[in-house]
PDB file of the backbone (N, CA, C, O) and the ligand in Angstrom, with CONECT records:
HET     ZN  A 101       1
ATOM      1  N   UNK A   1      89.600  81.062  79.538  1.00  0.00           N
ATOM      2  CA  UNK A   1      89.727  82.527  79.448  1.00  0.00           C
ATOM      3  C   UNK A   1      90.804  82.910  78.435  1.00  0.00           C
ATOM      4  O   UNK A   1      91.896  82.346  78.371  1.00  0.00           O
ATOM      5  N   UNK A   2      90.396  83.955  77.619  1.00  0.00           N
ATOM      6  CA  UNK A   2      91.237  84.506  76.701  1.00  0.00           C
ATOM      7  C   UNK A   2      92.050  83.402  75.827  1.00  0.00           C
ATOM      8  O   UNK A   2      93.100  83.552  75.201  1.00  0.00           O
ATOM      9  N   UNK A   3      91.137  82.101  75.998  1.00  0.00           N
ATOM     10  CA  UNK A   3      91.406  81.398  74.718  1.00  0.00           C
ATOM     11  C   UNK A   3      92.848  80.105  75.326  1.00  0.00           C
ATOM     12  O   UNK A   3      93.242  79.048  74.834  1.00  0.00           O
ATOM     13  N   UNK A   4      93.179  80.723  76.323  1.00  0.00           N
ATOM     14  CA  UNK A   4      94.433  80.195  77.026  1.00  0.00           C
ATOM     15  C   UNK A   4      93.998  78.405  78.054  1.00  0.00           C
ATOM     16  O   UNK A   4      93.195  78.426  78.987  1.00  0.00           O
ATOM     17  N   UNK A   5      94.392  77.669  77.806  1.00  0.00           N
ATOM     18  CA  UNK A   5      94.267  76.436  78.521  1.00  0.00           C
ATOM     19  C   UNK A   5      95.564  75.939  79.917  1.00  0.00           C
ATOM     20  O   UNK A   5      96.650  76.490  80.093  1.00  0.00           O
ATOM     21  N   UNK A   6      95.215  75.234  80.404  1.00  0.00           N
ATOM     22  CA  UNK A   6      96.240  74.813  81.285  1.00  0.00           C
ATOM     23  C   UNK A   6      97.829  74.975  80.723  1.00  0.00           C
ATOM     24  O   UNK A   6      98.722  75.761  81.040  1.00  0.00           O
ATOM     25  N   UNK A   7      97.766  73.818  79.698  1.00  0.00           N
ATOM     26  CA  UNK A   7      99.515  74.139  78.780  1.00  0.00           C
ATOM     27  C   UNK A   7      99.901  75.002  78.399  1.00  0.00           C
ATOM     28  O   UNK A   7     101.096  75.050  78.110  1.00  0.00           O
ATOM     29  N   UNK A   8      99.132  76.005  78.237  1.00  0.00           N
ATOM     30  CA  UNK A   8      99.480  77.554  77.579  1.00  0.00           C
ATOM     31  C   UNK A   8      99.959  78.319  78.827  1.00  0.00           C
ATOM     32  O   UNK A   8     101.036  78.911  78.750  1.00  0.00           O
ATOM     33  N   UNK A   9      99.073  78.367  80.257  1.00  0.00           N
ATOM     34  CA  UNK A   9      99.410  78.998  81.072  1.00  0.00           C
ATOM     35  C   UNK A   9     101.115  78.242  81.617  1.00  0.00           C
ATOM     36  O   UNK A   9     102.142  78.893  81.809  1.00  0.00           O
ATOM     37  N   UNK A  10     100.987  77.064  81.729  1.00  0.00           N
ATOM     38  CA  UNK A  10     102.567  76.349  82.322  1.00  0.00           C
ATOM     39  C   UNK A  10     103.429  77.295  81.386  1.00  0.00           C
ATOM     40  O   UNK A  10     104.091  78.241  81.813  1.00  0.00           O
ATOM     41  N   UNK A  11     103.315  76.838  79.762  1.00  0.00           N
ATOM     42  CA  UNK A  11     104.372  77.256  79.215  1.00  0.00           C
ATOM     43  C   UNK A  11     105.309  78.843  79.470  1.00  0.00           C
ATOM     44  O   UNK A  11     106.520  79.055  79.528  1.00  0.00           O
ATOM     45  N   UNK A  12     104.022  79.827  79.587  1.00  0.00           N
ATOM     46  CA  UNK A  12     104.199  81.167  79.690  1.00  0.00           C
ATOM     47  C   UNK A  12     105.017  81.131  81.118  1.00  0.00           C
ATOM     48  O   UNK A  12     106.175  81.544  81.173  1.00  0.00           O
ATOM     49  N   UNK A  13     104.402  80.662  82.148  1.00  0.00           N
ATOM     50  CA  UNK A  13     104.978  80.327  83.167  1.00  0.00           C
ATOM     51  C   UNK A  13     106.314  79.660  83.261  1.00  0.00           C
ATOM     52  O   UNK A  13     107.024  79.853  84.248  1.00  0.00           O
ATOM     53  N   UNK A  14     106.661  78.938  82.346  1.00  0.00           N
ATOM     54  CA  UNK A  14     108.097  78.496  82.304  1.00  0.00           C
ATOM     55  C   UNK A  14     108.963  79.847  81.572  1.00  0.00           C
ATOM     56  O   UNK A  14     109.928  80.416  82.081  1.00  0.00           O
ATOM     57  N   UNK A  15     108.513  80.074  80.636  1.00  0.00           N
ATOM     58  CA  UNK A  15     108.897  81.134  79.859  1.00  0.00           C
ATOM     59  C   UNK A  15     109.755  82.353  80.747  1.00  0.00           C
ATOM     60  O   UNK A  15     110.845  82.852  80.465  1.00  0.00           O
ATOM     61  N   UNK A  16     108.804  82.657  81.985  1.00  0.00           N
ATOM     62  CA  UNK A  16     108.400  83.694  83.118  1.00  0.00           C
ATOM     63  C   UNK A  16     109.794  82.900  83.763  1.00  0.00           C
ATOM     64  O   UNK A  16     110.860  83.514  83.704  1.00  0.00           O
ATOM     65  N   UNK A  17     109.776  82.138  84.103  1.00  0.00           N
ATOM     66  CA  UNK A  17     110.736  81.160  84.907  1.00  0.00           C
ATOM     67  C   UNK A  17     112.050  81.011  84.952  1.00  0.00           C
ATOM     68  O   UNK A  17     112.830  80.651  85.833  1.00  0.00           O
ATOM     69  N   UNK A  18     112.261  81.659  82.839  1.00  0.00           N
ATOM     70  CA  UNK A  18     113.580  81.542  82.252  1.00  0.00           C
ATOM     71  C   UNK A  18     114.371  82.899  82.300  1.00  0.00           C
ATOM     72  O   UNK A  18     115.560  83.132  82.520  1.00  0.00           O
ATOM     73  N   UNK A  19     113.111  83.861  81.967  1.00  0.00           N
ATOM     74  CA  UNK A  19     113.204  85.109  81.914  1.00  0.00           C
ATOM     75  C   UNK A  19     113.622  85.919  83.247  1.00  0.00           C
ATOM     76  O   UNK A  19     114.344  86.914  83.186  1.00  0.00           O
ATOM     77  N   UNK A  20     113.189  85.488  84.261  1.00  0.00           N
ATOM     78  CA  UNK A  20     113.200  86.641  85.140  1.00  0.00           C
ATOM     79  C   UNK A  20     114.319  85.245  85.965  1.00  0.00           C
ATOM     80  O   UNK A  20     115.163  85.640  86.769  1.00  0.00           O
ATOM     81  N   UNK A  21     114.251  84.245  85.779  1.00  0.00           N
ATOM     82  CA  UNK A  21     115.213  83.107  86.925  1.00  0.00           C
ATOM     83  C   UNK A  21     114.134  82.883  87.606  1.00  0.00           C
ATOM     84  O   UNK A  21     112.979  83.305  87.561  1.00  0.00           O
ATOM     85  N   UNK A  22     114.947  81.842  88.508  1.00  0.00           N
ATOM     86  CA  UNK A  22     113.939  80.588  89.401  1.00  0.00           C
ATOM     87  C   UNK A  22     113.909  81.828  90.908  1.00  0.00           C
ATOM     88  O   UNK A  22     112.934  82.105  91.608  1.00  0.00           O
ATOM     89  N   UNK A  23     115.113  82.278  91.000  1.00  0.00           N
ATOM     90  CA  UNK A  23     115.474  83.347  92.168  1.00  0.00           C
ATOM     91  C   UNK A  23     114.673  84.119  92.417  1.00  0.00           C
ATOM     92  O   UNK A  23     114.345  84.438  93.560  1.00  0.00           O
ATOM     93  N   UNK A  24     114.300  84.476  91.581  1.00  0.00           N
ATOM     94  CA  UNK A  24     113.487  86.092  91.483  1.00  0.00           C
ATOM     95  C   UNK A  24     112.077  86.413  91.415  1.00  0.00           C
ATOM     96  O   UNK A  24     111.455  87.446  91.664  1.00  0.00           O
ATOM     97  N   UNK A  25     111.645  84.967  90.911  1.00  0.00           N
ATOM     98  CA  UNK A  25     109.843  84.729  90.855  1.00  0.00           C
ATOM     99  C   UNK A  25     109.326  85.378  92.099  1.00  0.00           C
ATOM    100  O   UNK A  25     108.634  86.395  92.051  1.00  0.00           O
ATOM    101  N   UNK A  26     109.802  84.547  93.660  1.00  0.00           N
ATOM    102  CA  UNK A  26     109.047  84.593  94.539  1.00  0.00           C
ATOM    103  C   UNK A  26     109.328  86.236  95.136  1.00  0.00           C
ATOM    104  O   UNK A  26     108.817  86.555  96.210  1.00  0.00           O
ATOM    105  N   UNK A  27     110.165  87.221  94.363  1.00  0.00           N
ATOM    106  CA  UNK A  27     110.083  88.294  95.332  1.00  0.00           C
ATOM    107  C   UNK A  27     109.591  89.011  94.248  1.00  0.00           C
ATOM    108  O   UNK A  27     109.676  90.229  94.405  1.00  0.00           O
ATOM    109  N   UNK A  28     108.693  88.333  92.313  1.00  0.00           N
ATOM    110  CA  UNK A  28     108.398  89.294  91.799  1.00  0.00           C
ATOM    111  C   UNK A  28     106.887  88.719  92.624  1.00  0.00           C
ATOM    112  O   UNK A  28     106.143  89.631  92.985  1.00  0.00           O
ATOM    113  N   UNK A  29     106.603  87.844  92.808  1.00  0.00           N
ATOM    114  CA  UNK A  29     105.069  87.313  93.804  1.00  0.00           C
ATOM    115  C   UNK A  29     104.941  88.186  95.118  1.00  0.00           C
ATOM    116  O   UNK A  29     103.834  88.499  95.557  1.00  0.00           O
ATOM    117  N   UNK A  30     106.046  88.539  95.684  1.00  0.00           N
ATOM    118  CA  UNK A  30     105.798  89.300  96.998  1.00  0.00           C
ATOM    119  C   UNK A  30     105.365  90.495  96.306  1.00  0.00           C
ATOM    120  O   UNK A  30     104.208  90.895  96.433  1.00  0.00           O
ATOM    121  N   UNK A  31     106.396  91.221  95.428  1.00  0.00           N
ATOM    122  CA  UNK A  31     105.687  92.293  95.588  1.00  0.00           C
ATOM    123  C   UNK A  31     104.516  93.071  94.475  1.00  0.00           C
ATOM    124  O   UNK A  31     104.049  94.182  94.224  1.00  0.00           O
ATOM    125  N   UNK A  32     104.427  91.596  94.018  1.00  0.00           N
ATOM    126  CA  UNK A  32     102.823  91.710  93.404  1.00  0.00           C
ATOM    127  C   UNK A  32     101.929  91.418  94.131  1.00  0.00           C
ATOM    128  O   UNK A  32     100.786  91.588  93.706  1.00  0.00           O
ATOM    129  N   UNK A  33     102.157  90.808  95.654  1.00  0.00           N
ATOM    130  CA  UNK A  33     100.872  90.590  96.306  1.00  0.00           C
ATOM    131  C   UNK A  33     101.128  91.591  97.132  1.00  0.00           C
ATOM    132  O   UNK A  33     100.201  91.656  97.939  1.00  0.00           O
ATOM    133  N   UNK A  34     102.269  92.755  97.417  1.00  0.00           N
ATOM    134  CA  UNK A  34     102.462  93.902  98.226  1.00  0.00           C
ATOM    135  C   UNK A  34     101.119  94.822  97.425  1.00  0.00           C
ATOM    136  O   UNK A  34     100.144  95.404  97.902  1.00  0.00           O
ATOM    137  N   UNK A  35     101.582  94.638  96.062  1.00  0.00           N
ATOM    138  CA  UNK A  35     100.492  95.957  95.283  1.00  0.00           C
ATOM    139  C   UNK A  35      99.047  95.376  95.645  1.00  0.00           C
ATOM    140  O   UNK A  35      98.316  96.253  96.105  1.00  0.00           O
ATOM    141  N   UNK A  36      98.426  94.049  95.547  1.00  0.00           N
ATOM    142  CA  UNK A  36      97.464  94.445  95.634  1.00  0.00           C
ATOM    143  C   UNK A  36      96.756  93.982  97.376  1.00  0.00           C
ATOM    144  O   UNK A  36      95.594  93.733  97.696  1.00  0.00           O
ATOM    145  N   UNK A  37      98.187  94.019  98.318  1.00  0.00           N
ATOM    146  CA  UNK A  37      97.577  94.289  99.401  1.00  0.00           C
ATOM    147  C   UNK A  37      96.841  95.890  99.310  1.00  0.00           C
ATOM    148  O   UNK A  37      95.636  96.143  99.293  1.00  0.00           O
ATOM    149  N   UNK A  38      98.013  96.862  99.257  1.00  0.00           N
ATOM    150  CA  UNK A  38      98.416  97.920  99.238  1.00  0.00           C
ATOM    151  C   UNK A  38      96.599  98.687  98.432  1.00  0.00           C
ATOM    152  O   UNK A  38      95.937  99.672  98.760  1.00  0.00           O
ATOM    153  N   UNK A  39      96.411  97.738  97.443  1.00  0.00           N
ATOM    154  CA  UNK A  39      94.693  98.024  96.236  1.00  0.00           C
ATOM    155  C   UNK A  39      93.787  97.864  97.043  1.00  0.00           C
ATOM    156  O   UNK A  39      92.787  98.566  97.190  1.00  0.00           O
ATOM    157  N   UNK A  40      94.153  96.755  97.712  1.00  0.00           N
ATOM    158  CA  UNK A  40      92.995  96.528  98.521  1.00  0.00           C
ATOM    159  C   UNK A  40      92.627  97.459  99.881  1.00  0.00           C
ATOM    160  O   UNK A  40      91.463  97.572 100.264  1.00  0.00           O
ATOM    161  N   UNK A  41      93.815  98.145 100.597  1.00  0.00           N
ATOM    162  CA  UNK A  41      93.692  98.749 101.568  1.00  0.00           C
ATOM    163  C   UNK A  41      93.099 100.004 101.364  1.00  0.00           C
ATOM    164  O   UNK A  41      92.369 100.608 102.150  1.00  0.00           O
ATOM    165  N   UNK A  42      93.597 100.467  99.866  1.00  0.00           N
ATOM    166  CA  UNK A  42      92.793 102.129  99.605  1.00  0.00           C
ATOM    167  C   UNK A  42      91.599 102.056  99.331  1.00  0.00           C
ATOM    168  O   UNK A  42      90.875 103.048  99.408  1.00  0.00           O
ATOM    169  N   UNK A  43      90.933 100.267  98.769  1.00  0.00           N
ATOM    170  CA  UNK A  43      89.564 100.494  98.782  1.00  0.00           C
ATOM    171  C   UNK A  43      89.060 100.337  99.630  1.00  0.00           C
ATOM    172  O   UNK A  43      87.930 100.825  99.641  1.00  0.00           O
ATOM    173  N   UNK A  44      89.501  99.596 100.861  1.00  0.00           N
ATOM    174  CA  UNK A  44      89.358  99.562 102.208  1.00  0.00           C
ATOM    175  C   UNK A  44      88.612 100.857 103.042  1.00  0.00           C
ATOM    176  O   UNK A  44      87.572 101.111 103.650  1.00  0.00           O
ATOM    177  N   UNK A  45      89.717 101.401 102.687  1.00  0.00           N
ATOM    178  CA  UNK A  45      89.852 102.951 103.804  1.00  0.00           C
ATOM    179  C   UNK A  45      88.894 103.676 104.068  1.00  0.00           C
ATOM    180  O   UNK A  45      88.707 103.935 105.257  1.00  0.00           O
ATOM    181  N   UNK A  46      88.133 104.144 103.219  1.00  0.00           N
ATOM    182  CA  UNK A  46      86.932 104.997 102.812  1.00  0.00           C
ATOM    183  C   UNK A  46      85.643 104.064 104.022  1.00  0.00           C
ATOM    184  O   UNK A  46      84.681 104.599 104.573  1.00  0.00           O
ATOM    185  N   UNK A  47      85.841 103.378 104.073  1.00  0.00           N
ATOM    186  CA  UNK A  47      85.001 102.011 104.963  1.00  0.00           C
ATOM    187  C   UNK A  47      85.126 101.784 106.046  1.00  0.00           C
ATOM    188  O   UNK A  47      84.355 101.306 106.878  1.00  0.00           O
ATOM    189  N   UNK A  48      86.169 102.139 106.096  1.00  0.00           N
ATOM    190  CA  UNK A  48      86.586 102.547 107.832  1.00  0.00           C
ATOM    191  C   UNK A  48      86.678 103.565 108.522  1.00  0.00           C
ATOM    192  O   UNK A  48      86.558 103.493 109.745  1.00  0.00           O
ATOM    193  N   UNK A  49      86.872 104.536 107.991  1.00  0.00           N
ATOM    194  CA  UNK A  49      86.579 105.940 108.384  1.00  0.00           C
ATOM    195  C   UNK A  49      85.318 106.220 109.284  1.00  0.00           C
ATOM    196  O   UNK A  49      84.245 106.013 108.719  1.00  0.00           O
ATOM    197  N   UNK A  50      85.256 106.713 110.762  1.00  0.00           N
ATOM    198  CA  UNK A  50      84.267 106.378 111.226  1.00  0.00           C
ATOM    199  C   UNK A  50      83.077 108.353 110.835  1.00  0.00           C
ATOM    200  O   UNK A  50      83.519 109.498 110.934  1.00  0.00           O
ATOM    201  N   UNK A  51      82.195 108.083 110.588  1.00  0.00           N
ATOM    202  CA  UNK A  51      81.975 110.394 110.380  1.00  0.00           C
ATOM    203  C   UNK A  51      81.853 110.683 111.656  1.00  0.00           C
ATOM    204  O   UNK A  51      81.231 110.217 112.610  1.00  0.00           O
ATOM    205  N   UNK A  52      82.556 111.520 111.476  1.00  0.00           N
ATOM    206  CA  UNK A  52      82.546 112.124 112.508  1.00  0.00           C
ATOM    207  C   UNK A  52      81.874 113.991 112.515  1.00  0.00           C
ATOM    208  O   UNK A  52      81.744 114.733 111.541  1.00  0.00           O
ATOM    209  N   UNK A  53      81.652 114.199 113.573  1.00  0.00           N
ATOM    210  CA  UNK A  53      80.940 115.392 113.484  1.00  0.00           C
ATOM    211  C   UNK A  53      82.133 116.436 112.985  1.00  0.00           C
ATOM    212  O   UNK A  53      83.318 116.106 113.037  1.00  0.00           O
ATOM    213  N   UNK A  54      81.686 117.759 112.485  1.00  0.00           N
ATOM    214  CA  UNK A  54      82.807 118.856 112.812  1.00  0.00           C
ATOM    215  C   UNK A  54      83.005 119.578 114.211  1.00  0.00           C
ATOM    216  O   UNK A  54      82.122 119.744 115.053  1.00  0.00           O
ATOM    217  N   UNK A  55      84.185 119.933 114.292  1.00  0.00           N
ATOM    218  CA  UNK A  55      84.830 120.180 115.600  1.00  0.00           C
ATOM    219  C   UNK A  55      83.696 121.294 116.609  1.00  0.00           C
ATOM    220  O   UNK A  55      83.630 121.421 117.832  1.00  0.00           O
ATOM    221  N   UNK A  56      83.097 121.811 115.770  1.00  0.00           N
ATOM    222  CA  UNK A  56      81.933 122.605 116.600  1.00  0.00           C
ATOM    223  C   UNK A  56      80.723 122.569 116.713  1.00  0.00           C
ATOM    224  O   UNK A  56      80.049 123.467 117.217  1.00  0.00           O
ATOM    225  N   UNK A  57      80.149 121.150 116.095  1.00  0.00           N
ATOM    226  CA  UNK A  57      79.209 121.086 116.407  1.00  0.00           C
ATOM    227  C   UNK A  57      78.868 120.142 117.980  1.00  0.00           C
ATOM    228  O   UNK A  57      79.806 119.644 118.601  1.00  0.00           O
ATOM    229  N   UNK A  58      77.880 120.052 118.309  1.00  0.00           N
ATOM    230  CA  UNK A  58      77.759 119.277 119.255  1.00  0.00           C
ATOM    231  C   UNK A  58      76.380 118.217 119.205  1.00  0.00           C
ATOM    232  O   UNK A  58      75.182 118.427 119.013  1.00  0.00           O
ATOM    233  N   UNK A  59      77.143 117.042 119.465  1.00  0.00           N
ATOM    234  CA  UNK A  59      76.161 115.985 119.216  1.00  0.00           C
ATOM    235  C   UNK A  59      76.013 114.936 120.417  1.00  0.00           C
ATOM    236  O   UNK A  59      76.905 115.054 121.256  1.00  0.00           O
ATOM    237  N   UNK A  60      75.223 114.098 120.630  1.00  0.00           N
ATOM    238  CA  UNK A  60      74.112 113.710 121.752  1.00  0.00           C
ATOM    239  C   UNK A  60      75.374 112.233 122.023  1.00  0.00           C
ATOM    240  O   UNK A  60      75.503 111.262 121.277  1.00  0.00           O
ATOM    241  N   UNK A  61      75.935 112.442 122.962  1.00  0.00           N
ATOM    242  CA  UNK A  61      76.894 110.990 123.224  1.00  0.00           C
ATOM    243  C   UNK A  61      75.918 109.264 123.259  1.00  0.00           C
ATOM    244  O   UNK A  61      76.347 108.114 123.355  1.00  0.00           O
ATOM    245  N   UNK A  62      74.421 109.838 123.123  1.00  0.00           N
ATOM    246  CA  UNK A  62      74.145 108.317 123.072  1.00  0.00           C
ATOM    247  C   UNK A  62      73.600 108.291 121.494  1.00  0.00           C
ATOM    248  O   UNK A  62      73.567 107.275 120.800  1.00  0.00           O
ATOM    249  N   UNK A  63      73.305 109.228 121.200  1.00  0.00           N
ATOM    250  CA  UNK A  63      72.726 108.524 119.603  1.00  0.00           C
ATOM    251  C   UNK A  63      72.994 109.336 118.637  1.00  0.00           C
ATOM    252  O   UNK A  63      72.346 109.336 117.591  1.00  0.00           O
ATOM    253  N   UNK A  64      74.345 110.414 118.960  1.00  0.00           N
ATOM    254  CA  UNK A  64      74.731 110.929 117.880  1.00  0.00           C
ATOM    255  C   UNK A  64      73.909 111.326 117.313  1.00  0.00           C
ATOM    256  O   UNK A  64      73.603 110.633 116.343  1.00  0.00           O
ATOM    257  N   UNK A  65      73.113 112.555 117.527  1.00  0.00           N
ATOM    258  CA  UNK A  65      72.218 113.155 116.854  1.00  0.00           C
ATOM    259  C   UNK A  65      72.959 114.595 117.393  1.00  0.00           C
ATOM    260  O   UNK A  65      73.622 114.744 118.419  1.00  0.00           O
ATOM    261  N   UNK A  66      72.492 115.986 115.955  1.00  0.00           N
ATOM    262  CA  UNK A  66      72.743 116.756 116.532  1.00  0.00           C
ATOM    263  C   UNK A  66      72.833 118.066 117.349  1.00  0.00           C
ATOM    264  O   UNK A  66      72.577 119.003 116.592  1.00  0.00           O
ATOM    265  N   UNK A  67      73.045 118.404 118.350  1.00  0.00           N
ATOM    266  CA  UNK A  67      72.009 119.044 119.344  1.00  0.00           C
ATOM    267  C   UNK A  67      72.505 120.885 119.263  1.00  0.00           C
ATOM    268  O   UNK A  67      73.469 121.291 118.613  1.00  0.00           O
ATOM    269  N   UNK A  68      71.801 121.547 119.887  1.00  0.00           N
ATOM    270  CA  UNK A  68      72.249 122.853 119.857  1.00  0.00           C
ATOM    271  C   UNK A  68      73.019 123.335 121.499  1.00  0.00           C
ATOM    272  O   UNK A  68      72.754 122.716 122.529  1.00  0.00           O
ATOM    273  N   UNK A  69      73.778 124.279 121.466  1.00  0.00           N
ATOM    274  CA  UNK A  69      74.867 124.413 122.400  1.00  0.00           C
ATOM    275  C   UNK A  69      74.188 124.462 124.076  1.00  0.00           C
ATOM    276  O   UNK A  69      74.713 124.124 125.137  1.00  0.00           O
ATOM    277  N   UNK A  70      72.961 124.967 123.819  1.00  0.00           N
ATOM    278  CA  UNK A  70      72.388 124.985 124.998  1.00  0.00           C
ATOM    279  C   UNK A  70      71.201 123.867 125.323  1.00  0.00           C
ATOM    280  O   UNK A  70      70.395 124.067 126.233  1.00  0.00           O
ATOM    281  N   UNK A  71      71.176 123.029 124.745  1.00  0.00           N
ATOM    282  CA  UNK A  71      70.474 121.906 125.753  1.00  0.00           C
ATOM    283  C   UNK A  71      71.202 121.263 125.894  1.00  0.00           C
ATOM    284  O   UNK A  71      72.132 120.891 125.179  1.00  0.00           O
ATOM    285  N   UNK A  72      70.664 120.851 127.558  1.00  0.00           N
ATOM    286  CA  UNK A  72      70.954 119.814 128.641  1.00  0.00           C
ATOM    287  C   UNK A  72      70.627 118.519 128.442  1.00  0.00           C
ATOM    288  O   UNK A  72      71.318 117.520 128.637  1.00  0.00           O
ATOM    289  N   UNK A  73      69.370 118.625 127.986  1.00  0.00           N
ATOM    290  CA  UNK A  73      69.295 116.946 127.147  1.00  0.00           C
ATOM    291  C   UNK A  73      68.579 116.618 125.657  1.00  0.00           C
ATOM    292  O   UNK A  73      67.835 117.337 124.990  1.00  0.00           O
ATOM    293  N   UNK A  74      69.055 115.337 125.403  1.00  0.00           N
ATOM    294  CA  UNK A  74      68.878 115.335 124.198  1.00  0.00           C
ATOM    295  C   UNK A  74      67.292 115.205 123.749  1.00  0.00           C
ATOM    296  O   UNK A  74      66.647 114.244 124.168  1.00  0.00           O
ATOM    297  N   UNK A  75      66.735 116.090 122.975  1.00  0.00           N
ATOM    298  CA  UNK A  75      65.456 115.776 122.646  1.00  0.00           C
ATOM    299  C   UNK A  75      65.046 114.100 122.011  1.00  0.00           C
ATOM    300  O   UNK A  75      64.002 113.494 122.254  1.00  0.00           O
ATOM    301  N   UNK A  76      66.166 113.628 121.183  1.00  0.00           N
ATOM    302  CA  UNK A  76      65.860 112.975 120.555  1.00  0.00           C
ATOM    303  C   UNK A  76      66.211 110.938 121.246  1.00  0.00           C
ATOM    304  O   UNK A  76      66.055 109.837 120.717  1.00  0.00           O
ATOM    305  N   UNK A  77      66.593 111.291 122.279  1.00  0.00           N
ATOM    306  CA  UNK A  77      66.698 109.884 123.569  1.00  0.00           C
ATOM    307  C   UNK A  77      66.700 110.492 124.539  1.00  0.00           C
ATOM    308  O   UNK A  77      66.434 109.617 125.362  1.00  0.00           O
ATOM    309  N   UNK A  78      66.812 111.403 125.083  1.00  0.00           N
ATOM    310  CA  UNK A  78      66.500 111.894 126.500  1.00  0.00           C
ATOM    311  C   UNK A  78      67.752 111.959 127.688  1.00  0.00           C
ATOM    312  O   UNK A  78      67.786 112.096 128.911  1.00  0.00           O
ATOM    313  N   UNK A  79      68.718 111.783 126.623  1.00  0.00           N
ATOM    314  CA  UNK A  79      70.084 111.590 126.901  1.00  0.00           C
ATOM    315  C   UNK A  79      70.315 112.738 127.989  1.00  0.00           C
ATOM    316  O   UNK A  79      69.260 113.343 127.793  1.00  0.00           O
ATOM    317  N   UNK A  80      70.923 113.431 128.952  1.00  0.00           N
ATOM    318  CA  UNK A  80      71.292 113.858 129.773  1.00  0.00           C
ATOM    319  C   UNK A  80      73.134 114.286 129.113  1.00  0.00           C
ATOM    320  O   UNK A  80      74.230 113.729 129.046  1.00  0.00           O
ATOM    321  N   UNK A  81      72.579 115.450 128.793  1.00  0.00           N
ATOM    322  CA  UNK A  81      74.419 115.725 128.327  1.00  0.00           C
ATOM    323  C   UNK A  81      75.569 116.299 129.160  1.00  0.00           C
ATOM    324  O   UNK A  81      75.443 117.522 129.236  1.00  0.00           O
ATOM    325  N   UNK A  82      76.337 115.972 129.623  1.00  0.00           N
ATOM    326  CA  UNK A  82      77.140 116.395 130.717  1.00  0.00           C
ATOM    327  C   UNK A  82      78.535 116.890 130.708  1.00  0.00           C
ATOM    328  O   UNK A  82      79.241 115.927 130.408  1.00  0.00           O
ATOM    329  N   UNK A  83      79.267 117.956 130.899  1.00  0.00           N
ATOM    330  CA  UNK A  83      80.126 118.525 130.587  1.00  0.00           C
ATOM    331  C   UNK A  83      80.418 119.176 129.641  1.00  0.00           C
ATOM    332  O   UNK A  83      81.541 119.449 129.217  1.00  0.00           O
ATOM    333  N   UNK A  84      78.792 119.642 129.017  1.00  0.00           N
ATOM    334  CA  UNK A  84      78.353 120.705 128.446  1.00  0.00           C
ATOM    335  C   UNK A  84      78.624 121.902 128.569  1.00  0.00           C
ATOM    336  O   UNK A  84      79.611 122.090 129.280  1.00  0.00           O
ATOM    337  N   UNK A  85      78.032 123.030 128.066  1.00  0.00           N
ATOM    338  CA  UNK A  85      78.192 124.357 128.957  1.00  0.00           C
ATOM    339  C   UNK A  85      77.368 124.719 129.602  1.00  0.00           C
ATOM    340  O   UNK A  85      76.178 124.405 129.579  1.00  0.00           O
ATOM    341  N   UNK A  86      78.011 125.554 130.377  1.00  0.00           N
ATOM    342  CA  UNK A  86      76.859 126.114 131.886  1.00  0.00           C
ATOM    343  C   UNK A  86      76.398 125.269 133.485  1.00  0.00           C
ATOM    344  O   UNK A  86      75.410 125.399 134.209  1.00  0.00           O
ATOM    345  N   UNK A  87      77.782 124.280 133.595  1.00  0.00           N
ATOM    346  CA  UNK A  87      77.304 123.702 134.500  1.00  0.00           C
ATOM    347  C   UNK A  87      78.437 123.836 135.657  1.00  0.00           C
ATOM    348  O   UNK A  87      78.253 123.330 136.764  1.00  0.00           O
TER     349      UNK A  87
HETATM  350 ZN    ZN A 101      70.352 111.521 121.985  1.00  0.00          ZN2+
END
């Protein structure tokens, strides 16, 4: 890659070694693997987010479908909705 071989990468790496000290490598490694924990978690996120309905609608507790304020059960599994209104 980019023309670079094993000896090229050591050298730069020693180079890296002289430059920054032997001390300092492993906390510039921490917090280069902090950033791309940190990359990885924001592409994460979006993926975990579970949808959720908006606060007024109302939807069927077994299959999340979504229902109107006045039925009792769900057309779409036969779900039985409870602590609805009107009871
Ligand atoms: Zn349902």
């Amino acid at each position: 890659m980019f023309g670079l071989g094993m000896p090229e990468l050591l050298i730069i790496f020693l180079i890296a070694l002289v430059v920054f000290g032997a001390a300092k490598l492993p906390q510039i490694g921490k917090s280069l693997g902090g950033a791309i924990r940190e990359f990885k978690k924001s592409i994460e996120a979006p993926h975990k987010e579970e949808p959720t309905a908006p606060p007024d609608e109302i939807v069927c507790s077994q299959c999340r479908q979504p229902l109107q304020k006045d039925w009792i059960t769900c057309p779409h599994c036969g779900m039985k909705q409870e602590g609805k209104s009107g009871v």
